[in-house]
N, C-alpha and C positions, 0 to 999 in steps of 0.2 A: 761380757761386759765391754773388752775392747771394741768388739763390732758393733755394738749400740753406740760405741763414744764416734767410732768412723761416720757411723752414717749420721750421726747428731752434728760433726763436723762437714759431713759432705752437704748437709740441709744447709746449714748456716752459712757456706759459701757461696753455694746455690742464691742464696736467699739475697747475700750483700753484692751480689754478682747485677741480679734483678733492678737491685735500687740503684746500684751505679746504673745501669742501663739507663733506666727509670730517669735521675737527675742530669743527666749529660742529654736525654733528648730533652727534656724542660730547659736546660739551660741555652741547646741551641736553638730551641725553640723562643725564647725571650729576647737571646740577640735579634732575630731575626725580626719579630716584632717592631725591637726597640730601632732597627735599623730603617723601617715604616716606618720608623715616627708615630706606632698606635701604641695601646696597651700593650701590657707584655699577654703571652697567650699562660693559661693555665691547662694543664694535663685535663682532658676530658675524665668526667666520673664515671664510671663504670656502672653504678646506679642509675644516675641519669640517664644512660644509653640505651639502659635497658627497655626504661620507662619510655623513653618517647618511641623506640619500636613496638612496643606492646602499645602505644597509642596511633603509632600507623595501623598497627595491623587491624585494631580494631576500626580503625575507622575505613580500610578499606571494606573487608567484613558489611559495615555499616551501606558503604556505598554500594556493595552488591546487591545487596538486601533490598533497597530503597530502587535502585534500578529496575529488579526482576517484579516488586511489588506496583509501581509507576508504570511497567509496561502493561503487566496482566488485566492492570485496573483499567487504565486506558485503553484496552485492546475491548477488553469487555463491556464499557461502556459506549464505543463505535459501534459495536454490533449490535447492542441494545437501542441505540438510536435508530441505527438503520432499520432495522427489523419494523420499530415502532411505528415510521413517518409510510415503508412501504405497506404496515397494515392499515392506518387510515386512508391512505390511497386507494389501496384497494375494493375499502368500505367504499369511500366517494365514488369511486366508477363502477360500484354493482346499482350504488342510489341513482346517478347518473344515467343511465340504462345505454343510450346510446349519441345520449353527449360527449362535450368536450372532456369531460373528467374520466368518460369510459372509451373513445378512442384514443388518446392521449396518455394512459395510462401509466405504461412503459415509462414515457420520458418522463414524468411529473414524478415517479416512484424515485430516479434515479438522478432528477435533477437539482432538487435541495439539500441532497445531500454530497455532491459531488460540491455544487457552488459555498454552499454555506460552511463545510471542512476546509474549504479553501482559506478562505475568507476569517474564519477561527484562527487554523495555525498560522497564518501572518500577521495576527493579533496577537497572539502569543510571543510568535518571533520577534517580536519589534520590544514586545517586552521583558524580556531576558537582559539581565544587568551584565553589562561587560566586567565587572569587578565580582562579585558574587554570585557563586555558584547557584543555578534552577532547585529550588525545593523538590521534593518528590509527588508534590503536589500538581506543581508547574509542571517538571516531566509528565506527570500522568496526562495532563487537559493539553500537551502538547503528540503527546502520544494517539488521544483518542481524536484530535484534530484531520492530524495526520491519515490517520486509517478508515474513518468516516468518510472523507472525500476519496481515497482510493477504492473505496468499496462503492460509493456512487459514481464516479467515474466507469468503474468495470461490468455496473447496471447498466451504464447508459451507454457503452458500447455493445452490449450483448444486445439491447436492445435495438440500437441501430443497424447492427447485423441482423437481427430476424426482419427489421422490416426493411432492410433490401433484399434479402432472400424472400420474401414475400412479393416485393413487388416485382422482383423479377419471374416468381412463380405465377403473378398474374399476366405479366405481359407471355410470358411463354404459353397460358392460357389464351390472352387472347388473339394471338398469333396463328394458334391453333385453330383457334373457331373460323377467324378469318381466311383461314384455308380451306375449312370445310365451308363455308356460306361461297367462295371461290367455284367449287367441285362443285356445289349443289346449284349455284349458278349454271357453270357449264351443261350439267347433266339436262338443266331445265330448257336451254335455249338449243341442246340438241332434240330433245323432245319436242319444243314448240317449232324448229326446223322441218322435222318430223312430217308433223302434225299436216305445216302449212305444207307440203309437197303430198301429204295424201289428201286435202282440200280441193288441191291446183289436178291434182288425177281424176276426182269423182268429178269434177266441175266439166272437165274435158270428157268424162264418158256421158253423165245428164248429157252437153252441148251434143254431142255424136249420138246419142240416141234422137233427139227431137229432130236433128235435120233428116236423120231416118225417116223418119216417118213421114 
């Protein structure tokens, strides 16, 4: 019984210990205020603090969610794009046979979509509210802006690389032949060289046989 009454006493010091703590920062918390000239301040609630960190939390939650869902979407509707504008192209330059639509192909596959992503996300960018955070929506058509022209941009270098490698593989061809049409030249004017010194010999033996005779 004694040692229940102690700890029942040691609680309840405990406890008026707390509230003086308690009252003495509210109070110097009020001068402090009153010395601002604003409201006095009241003890934050403990409830309330709870509440508005379980409403961070979720709204970060919220915002990752909305990120990872805006980028996927957008990532996958750039490729969808792309994909689609370089299948009609492709159609056009098989129809085309060996027109503009079918030499040309290359660039045409990789150039409306490099210009036109361009040209989107500075659409977008301009319209993005300096006060109000981009919807997930907005991220998303900023996302697929974005990566639409990067991925026609990377067309239309791959493709201007192959066709300098190309044209440098023809001029190295024709480099080549010009060196051989060169040799077959030489070969030919040693041969007709040739020719004319065995002409200029039989002409000299006919002339020495007739005065022979």
């Amino acid at each position: 019984m004694a040692k229940k009454n102690g700890s029942l006493i040691r609680a309840l010091k405990t406890e008026s210990m707390e509230r003086r703590n308690n009252d003495e920062l509210a109070a110097k918390a009020n001068m402090l205020a009153m010395g601002r000239g604003s409201v006095p301040w009241d003890a934050p609630d403990a409830s309330k603090q709870l509440a508005k960190r379980k409403k961070e939390a979720d709204s970060a939650e919220n915002s990752k969610l909305r990120i990872g869902l805006s980028d996927l979407g957008g990532s996958a509707a750039a490729q969808g794009l792309n994909e689609g504008w370089s299948y009609l192209m492709r159609v056009a330059g098989k129809a085309s046979v060996d027109g503009f639509m079918a030499t040309q192909n290359d660039y045409l596959q990789a150039s409306l979509p490099a210009v036109g992503g361009l040209i989107w996300y500075l659409i977008e960018l301009f319209g993005v509210s300096k006060v109000k955070a981009p919807s997930g929506f907005k991220m998303g058509r900023m996302e697929a802006a974005k990566m639409l022209g990067n991925l026609g941009l990377s067309k239309f270098l791959a493709a201007l690389r192959s066709r300098t490698a190309e044209t440098k593989k023809e001029l190295e061809g024709a480099r080549a032949d010009a060196q051989r049409v060169l040799a077959d030249n030489k070969v030919m004017a040693e041969n007709l060289q040739k020719l004319q010194q065995q002409l200029v010999e039989m002409a000299k033996k006919q002339g020495g046989g007739s005065g022979g005779q």
